[in-house]
C-alpha positions as CSV (number, residue, x, y, z in Angstrom):
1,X,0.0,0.0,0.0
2,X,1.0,3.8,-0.9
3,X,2.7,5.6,2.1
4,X,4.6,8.7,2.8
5,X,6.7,7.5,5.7
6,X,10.3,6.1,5.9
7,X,10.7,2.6,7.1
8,X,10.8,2.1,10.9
9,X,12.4,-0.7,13.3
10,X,11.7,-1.9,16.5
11,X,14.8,-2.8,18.1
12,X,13.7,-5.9,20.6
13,X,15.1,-6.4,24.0
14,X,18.1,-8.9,24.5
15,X,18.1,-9.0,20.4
16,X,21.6,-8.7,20.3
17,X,22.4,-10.2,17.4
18,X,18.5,-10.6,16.0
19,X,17.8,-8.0,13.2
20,X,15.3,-5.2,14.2
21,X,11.3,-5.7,13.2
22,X,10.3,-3.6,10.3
23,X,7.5,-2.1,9.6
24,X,5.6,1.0,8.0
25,X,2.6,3.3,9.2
26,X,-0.4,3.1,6.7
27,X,-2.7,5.4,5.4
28,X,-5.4,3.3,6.5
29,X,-7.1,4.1,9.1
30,X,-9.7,1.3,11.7
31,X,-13.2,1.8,12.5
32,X,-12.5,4.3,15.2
33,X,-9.5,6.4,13.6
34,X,-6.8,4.6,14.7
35,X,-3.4,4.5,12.0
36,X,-2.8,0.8,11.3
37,X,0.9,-0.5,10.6
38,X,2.6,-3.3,8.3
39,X,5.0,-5.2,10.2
40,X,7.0,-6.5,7.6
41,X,7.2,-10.5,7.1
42,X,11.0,-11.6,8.4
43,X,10.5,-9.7,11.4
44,X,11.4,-11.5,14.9
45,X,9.4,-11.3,18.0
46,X,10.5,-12.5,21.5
47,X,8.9,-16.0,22.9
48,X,8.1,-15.3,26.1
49,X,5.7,-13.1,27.2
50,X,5.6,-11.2,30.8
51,X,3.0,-13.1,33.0
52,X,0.6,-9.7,33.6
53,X,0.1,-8.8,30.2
54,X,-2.7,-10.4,29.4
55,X,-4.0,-8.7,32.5
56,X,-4.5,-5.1,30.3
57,X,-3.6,-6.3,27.4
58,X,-5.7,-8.8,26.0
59,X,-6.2,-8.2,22.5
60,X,-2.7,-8.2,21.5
61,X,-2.3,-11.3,23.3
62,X,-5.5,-12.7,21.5
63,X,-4.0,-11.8,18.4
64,X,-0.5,-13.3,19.1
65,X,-1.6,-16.4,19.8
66,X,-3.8,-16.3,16.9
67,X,-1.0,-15.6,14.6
68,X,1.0,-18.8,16.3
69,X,-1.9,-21.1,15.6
70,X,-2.4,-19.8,11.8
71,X,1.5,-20.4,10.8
72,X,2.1,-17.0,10.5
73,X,4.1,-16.7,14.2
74,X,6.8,-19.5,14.1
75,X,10.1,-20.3,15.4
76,X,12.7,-19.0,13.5
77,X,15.5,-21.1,11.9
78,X,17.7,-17.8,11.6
79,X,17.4,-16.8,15.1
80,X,16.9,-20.1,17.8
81,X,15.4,-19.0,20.7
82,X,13.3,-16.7,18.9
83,X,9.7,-16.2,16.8
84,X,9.6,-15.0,13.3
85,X,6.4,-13.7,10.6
86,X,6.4,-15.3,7.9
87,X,4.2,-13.0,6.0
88,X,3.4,-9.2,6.3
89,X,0.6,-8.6,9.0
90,X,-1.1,-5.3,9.3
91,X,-2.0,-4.1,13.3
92,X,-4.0,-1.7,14.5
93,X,-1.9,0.5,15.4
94,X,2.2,1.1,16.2
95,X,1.6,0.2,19.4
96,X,-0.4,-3.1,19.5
97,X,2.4,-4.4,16.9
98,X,4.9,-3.6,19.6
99,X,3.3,-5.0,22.3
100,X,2.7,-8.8,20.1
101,X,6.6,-8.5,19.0
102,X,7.6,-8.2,22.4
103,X,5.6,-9.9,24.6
104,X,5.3,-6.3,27.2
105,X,3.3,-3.3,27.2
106,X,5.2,-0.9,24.3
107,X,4.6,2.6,23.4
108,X,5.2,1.9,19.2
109,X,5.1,5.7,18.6
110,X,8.5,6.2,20.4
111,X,9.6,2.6,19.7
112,X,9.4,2.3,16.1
113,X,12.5,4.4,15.3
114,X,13.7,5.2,11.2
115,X,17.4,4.0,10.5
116,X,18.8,7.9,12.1
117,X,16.7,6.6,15.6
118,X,14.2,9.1,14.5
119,X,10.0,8.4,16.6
120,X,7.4,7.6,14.5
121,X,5.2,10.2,16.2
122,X,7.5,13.0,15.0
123,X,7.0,12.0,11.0
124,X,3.8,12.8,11.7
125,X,2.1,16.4,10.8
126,X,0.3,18.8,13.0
127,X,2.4,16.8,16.0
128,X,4.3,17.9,19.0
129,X,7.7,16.8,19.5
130,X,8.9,15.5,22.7
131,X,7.9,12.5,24.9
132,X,4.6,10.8,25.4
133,X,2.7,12.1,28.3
134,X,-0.8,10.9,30.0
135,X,-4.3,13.2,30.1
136,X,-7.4,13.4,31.8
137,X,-10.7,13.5,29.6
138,X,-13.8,14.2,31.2
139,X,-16.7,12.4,29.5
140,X,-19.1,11.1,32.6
141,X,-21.2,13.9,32.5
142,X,-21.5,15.8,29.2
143,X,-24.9,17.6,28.6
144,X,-26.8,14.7,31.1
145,X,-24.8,12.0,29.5
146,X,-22.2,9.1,30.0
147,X,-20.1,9.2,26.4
148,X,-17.8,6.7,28.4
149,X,-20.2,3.8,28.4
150,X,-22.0,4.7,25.7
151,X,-19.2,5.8,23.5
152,X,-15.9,5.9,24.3
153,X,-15.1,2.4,25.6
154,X,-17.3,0.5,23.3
155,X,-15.9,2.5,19.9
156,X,-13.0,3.3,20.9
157,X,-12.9,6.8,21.4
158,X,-12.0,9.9,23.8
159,X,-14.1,13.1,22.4
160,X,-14.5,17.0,23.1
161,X,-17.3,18.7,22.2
162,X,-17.2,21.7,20.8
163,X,-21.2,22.0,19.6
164,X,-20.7,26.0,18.3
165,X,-17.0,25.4,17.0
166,X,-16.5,26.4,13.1
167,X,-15.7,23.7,10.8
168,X,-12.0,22.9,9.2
169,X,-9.9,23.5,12.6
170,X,-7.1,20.7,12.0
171,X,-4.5,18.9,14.3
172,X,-1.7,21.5,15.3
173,X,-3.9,24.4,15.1
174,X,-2.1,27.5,17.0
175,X,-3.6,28.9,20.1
176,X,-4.3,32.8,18.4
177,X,-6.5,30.9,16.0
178,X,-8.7,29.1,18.6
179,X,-8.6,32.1,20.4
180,X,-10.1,33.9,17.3
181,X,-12.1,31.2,16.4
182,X,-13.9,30.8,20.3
183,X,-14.5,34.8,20.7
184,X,-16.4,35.2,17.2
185,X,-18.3,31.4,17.6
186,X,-19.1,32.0,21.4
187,X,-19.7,35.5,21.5
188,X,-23.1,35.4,22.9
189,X,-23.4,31.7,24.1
190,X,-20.2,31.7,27.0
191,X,-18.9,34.1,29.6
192,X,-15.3,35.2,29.3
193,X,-13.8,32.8,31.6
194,X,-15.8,29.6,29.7
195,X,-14.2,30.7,26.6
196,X,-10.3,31.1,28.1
197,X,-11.1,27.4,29.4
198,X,-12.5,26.3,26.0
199,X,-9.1,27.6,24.3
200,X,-7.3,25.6,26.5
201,X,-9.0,22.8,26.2
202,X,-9.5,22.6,22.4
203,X,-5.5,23.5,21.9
204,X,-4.7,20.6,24.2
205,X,-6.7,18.3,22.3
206,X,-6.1,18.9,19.1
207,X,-2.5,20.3,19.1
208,X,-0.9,19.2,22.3
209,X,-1.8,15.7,22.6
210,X,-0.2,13.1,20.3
211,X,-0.8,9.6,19.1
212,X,0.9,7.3,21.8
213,X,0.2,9.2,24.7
214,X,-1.6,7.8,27.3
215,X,-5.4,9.0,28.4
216,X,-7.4,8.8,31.6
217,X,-11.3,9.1,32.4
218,X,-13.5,8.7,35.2
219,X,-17.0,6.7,34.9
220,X,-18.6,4.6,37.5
221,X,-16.4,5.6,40.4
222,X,-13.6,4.0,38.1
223,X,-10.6,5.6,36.4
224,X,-10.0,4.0,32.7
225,X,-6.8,4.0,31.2
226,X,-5.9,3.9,27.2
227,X,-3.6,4.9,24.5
228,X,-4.1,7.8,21.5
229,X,-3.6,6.0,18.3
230,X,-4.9,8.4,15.7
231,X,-4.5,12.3,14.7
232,X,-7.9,14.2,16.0
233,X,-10.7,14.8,13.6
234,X,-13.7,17.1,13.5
235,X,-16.8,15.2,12.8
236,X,-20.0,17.0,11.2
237,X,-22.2,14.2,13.1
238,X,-25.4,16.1,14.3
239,X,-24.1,14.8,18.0
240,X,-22.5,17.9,19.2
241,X,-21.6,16.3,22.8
242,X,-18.8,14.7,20.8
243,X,-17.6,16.2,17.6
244,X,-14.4,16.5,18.1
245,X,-13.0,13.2,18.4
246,X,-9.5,10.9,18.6
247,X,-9.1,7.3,18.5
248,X,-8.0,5.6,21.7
249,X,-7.3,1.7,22.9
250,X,-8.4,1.4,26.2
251,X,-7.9,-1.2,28.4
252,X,-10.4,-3.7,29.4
253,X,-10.4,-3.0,33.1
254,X,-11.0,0.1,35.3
255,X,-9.6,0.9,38.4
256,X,-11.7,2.0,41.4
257,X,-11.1,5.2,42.2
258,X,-10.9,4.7,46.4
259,X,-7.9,2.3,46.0
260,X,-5.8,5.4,43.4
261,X,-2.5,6.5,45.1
262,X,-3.1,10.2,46.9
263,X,-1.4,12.1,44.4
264,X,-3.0,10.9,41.5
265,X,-6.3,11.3,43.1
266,X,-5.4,15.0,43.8
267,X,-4.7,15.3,40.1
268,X,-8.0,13.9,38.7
269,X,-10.2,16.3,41.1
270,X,-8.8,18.9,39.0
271,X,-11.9,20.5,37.7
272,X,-11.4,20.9,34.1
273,X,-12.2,18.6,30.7
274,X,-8.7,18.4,30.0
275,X,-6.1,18.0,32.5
276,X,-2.2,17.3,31.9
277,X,-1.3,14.5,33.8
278,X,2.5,14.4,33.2
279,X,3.6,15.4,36.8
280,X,1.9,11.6,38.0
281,X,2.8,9.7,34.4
282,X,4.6,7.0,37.0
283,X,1.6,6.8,39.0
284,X,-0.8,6.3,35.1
285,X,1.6,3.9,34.2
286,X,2.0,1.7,37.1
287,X,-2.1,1.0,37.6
288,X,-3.1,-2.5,38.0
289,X,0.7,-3.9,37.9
290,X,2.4,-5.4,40.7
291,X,6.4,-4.1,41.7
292,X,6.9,-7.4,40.7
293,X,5.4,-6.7,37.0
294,X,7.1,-3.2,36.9
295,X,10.5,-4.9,37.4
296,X,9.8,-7.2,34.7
297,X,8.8,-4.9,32.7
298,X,12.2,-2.8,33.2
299,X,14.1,-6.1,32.3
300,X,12.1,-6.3,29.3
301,X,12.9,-3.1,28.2
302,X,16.4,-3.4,29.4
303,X,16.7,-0.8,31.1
304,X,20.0,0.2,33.0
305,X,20.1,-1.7,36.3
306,X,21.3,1.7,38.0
307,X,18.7,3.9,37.2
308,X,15.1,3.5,39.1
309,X,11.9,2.8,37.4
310,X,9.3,5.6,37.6
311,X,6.5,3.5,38.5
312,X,8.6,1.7,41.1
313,X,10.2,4.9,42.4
314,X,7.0,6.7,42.7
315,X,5.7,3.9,44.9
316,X,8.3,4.3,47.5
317,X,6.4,4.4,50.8
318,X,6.9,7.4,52.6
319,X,8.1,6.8,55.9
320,X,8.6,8.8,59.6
321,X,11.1,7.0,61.6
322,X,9.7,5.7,65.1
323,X,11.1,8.0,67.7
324,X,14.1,6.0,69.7
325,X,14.6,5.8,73.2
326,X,17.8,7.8,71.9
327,X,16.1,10.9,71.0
328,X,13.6,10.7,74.1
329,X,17.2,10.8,76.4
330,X,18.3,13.5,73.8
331,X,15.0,15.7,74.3
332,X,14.5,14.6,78.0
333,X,11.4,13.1,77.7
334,X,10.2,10.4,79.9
335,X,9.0,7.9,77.7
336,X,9.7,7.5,74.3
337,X,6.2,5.8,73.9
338,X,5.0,9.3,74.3
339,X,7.3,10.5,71.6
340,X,5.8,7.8,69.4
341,X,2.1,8.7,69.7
342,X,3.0,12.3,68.8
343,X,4.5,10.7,65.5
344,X,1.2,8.7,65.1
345,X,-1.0,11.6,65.4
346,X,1.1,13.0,62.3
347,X,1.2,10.2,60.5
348,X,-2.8,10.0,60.9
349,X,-3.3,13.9,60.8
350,X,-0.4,15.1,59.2
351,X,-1.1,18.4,61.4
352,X,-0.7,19.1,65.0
353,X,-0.5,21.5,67.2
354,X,1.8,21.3,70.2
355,X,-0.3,23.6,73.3
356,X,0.3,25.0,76.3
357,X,1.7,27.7,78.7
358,X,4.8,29.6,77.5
359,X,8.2,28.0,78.6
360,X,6.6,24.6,78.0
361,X,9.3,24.1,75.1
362,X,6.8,23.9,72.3
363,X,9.1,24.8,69.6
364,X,12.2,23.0,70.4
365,X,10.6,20.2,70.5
366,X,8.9,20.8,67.3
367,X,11.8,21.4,65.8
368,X,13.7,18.3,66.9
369,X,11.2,16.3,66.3
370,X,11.0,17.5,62.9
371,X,14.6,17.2,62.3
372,X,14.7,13.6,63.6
373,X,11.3,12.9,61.4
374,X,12.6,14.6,58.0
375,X,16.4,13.4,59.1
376,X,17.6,16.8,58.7
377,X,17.1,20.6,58.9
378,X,16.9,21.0,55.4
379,X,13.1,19.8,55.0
380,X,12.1,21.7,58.2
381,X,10.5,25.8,57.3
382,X,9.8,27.4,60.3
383,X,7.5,30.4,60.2
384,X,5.8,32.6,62.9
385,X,2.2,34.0,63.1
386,X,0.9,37.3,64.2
387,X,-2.2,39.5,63.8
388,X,-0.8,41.3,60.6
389,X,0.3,38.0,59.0
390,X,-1.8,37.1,56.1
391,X,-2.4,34.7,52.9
392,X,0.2,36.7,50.5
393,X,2.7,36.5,53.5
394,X,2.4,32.7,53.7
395,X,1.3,31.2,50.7
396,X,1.6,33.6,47.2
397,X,1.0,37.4,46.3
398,X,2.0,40.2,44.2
399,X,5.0,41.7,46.1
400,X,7.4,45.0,44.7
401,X,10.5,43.1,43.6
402,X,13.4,44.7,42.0
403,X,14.0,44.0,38.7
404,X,17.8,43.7,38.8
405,X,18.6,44.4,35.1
406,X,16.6,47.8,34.6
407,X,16.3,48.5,38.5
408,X,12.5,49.3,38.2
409,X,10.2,48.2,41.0
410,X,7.1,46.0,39.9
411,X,4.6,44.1,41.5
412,X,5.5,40.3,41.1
413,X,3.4,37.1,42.3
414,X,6.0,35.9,44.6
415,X,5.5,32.7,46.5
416,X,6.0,32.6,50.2
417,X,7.1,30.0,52.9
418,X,4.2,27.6,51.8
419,X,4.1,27.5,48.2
420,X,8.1,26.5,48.7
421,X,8.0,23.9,50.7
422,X,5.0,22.4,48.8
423,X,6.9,22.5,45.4
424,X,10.3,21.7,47.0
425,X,8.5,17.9,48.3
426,X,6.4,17.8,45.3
427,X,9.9,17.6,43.2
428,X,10.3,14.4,41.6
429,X,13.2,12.4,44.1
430,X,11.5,14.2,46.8
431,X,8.2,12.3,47.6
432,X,8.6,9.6,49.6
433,X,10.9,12.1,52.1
434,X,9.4,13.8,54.9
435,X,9.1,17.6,55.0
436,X,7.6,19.6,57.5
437,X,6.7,23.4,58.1
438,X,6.3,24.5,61.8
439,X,4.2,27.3,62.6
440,X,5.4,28.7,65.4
441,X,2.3,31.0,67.8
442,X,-0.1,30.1,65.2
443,X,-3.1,31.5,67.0
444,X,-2.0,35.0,66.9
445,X,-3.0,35.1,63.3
446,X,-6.7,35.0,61.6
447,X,-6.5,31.6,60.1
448,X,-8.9,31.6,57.6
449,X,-7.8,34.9,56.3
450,X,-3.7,33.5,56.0
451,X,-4.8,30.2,54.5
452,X,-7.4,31.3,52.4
453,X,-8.7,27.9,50.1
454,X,-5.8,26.1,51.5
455,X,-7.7,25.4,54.7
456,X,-9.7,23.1,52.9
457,X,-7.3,21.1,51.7
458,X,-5.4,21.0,55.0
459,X,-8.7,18.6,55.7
460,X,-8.8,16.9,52.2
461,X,-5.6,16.1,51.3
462,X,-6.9,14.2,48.2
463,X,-8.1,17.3,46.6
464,X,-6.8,20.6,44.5
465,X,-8.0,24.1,44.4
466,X,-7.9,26.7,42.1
467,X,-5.3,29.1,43.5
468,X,-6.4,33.1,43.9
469,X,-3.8,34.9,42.5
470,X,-1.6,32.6,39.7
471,X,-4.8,30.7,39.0
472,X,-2.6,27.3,39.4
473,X,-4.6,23.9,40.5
474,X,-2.7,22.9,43.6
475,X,-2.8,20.5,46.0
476,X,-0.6,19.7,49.5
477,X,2.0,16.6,49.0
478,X,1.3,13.7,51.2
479,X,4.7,14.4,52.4
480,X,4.1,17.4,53.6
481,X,3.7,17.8,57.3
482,X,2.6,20.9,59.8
483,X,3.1,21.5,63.6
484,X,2.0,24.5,65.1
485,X,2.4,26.0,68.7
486,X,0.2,28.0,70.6
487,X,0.5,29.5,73.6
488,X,-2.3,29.3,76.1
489,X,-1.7,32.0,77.9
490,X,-2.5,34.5,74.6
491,X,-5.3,32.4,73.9
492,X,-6.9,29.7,75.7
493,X,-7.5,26.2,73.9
494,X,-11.4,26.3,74.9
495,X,-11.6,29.4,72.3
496,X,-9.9,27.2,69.2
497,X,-12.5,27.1,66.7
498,X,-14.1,24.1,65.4
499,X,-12.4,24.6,62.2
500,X,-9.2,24.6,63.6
501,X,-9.9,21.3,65.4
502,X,-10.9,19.5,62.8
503,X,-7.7,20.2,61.2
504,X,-5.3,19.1,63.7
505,X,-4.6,17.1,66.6
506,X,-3.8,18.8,69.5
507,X,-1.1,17.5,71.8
508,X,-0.7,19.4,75.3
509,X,2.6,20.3,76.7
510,X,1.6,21.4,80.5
511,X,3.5,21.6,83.6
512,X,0.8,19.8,85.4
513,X,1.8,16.8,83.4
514,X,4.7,14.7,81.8
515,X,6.8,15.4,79.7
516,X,6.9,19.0,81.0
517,X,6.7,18.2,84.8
518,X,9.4,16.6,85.4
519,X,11.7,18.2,82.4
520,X,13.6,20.6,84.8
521,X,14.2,17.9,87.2
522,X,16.1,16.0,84.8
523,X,17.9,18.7,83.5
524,X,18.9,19.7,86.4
525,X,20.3,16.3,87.1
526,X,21.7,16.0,83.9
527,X,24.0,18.9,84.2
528,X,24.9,17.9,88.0
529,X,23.3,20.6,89.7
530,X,20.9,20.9,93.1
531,X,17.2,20.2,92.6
532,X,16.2,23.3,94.4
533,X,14.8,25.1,90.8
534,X,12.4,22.4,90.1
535,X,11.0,22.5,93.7
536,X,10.2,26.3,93.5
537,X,8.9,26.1,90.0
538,X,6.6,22.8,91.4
539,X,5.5,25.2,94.4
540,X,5.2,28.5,92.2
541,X,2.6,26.6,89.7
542,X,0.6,25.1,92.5
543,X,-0.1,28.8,93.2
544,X,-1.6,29.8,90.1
545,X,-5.1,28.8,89.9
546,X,-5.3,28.9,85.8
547,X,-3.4,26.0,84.2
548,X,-2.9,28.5,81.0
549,X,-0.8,30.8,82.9
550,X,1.7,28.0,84.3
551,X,4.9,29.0,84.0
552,X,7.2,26.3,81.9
553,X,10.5,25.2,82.7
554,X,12.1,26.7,80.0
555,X,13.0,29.6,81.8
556,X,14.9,27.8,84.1
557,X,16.7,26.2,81.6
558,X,19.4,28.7,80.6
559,X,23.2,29.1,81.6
560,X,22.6,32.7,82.8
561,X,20.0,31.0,85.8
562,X,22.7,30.0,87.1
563,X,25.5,31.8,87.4
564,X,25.6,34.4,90.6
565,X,22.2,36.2,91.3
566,X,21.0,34.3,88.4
567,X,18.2,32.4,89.5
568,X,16.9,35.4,91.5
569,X,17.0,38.4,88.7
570,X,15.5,35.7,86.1
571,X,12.6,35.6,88.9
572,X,12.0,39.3,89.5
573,X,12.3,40.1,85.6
574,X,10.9,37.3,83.5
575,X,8.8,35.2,85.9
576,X,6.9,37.8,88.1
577,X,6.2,40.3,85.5
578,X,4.2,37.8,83.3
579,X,2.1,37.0,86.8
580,X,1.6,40.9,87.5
581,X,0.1,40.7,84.1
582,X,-2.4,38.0,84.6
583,X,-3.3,39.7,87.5
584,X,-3.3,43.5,86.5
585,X,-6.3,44.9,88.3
586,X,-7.1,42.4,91.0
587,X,-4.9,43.9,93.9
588,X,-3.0,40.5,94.4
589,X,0.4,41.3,95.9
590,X,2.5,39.2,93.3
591,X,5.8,39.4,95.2
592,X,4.4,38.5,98.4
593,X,2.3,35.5,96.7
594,X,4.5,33.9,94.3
595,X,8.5,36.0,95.4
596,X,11.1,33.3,96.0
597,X,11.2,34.3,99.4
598,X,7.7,33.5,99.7
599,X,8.2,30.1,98.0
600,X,11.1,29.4,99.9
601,X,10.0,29.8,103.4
602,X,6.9,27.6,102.1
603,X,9.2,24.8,101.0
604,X,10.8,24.9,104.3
């Protein structure tokens, strides 16, 4: 059959010493669109074939074993060890001939190569460059009706409609002349941001996307999974839900949605028709196959032994180390099994708040507990709250930034301490690793006002939002983690909104209890020195009638306590001052109540 594209090979794995399989994209085109290929007769395919493939892939399995039984699939006598045709056979598209050939799932449109290791997909016209990546297509719900049951599985299809949309719009068509084409055919039908989405949408689908790369849909609480194996066309069918159309093999099997791995769930709740799923293409691409599968699939592509498969890597299980009876000596604590259900609650939560009167230690121990969770200081962002603090301070905003070429000031969308963290354990590499941002006094700021839509997803971490100012869908890694403090005595945890404790797990640090009662004490005998500090602190607390305004051992836990007139000028200028505070206006004699002298001569 007439063609107007060069040759191509398909270089097999372990065929060292096997010539390559030939073969040549048609003209024709299946039922549903798709480009058929000619494999050329002579051309050797591998015997075995991997275990799970007939799992997802059971028509090219079908139709290897039908070409076996009809003569046409036979062992070679050039090449023992290995199959040969023995006429031409014609598939239905680059990819289903790769996949009989080799026995393994195959992308043909970046595996058939011309004799300069030139793709097939870039010999086509209209068509990107570049690798193969996966996309979303909504189809559950267009006008009232499921195209994916009715259509797209059973024909074959992924579609767009585009009921208003002029006719003769082809594959590769630039973004200006959608644009061009959506203003004068939606004037009076769309709203200005329906039409910006509808450019994006349409220029994804007919110029962005590519035969070979992969496509997703949701129908049934299941996510489907197939391959583009035809240019897009625009049919003149009187169905306008679905006129715009491309051909797609899908696999026989969808996945429920429930069991989907977090980040590819946050992906799909992006609410758009067309979503570019490139940034979870290991997640796509492992579905439904074991690690097992996915290292057998790696061998099969021969890939090198010292670099990770993506699939595999973006399985690795993140992980907090269980707090050791090290770190609970380190931190003074009294029982690392409390250590470990502060770890739980953040592996359950991923947010907590540490609480309690000031000197409690709240944030060094969030911070070393962070360090030893993240295993190191470079994951852990600290930040502090107060009543001025707000969303373009902690997540993104248009800020006056220097440009350092022209020195003129400009208002730039700059992202803060948030947005940072959450791209820098987003990063490929990064996922399975820990990070963590503290919030240190994080009631002193309005907390709806500083996180904005990001309180939602602080609560559904398998979700995205549409950002405020840079419009971006974004949701939180699963390996992103958040402790707060707050200090009791600027706001009492009975005033926490509901909100607020829905979203976290509140852990308290008191000195009425352990690990904070009896810290001093074993500081105290840690460094060698008399007991006498604890036993004034113990008496000074049992004279404050509200737990909130406890005073922590922290401030006893400095060099400069000790040292000559220490512990008594610490007392009269950090201790008693907060007390005359709490009781400014009640006539309490704080010296004579809660003085050392007064403590002493109490303590005998």
């Amino acid at each position: 059959m007439a063609h107007e594209y060069p040759e191509f090979r398909l270089r097999l794995p372990g065929g060292d010493g096997v010539e390559r399989a030939r073969g040549v994209l048609l003209d024709e085109t299946g039922t549903n669109g798709s480009r058929k290929f000619l494999v050329r007769a002579g051309s050797p395919a591998r015997v075995h074939v991997m275990p799970s493939l007939g799992k997802h892939f059971k028509a090219p399995v079908a139709r290897r074993e039908e070409l076996r039984a009809q003569g046409v699939l036979v062992p070679s006598q050039r090449w023992p060890g290995w199959l040969e045709l023995t006429e031409d056979v014609v598939f239905g598209s680059p990819s289903f001939a790769a996949v009989v050939l080799v026995g393994a799932p195959r992308n043909g449109w970046e595996e058939w190569r011309t004799e300069d290791d030139g793709p097939l997909s870039d010999y086509m016209s209209g068509v990107r460059a570049g690798p193969n990546r996966p996309w979303l297509v909504r189809g559950s719900n267009v006008t009232g009706f499921d195209l994916v049951q009715r259509l797209w599985l059973p024909e074959g299809r992924v579609t767009l409609a585009a009921s208003r949309l002029r006719q003769g719009l082809r594959q590769g068509v630039s973004k200006d002349v959608l644009r061009t084409a959506v203003e004068e055919d939606y004037e009076s039908t769309a709203t200005y941001g329906q039409k910006q989405q509808l450019v994006e949408d349409l220029h994804a689908f007919l110029s962005r996307m590519k035969p070979g790369d992969g496509v997703c849909t949701i129908s049934g609480g299941r996510l489907y999974v197939g391959e583009i194996t035809g240019e897009a066309e625009q049919s003149e069918s009187e169905d306008r839900r679905s006129n715009l159309r491309r051909p797609v093999e899908w696999q026989p099997v969808g996945f429920p949605y429930e069991d989907l791995p977090e980040e590819l769930q946050q992906k799909l709740s992006v609410q758009h028709d067309v979503v570019d799923l490139t940034s979870v293409q290991a997640h796509v691409e492992g579905l439904g196959l074991t690690d097992e599968e996915l290292a057998q699939e790696a061998e099969a592509t021969e890939r090198d032994p010292g670099t990770e498969v993506p699939a595999l890597a973006a399985r690795r299980e993140l992980e907090l180390p269980r707090p050791t009876a090290e770190l609970a000596a380190e931190l003074l604590v009294h029982d690392p099994a409390w250590l470990r259900e502060v770890r739980d609650l953040l592996w359950d939560e991923r947010q907590l708040v540490l609480y309690g009167p000031p000197g409690t230690g709240k944030t060094y121990l969030a911070l070393k507990l962070a360090e030893f969770l993240g295993r190191g200081l470079e994951r852990v962002k600290l930040v502090q709250f107060h009543p001025s603090y707000a969303y373009e301070d902690f997540f993104e905003g248009f800020r006056p930034q220097e440009d350092p070429r022209t020195r003129e000031v400009a208002f730039r969308l700059t992202a803060g301490p948030l947005r940072e963290l959450a791209d820098l354990a987003s990063r490929e590499g990064n996922r399975h690793v820990p990070h963590f941002l503290i919030i240190d006094e994080i009631n002193r700021a309005n907390l709806a006002k500083v996180f904005g839509e990001l309180y939602f997803l602080l609560e559904y971490r398998n979700r995205s939002v549409r950002l405020t100012y840079s419009g971006d869908d974004f949701a939180l890694p699963p390996n992103l983690f958040v402790i707060g403090t707050m200090n009791t005595a600027d706001r009492s945890i009975a005033l926490v909104d509901a909100a607020m404790r829905r979203r976290f797990a509140f852990v308290e640090l008191s000195p009425r209890t352990e690990p904070t009662s009896g810290l001093l004490r074993r500081w105290l005998a840690r460094a060698g020195r008399d007991s006498e500090p604890a036993r004034l602190l113990d008496a000074l607390n049992a004279r404050i009638d509200d737990a909130d305004f406890h005073i922590g051992p922290s401030y006893l836990m400095k060099k400069g306590v000790y040292r000559e007139g220490g512990l008594e000028r610490t007392w009269r200028t950090k201790i008693l001052p907060l007390l005359e505070e709490h009781h400014y206006g009640e006539g309490v004699d704080v010296e004579k109540r809660y003085g050392l002298a007064a403590l002493r001569e109490s303590l005998g």
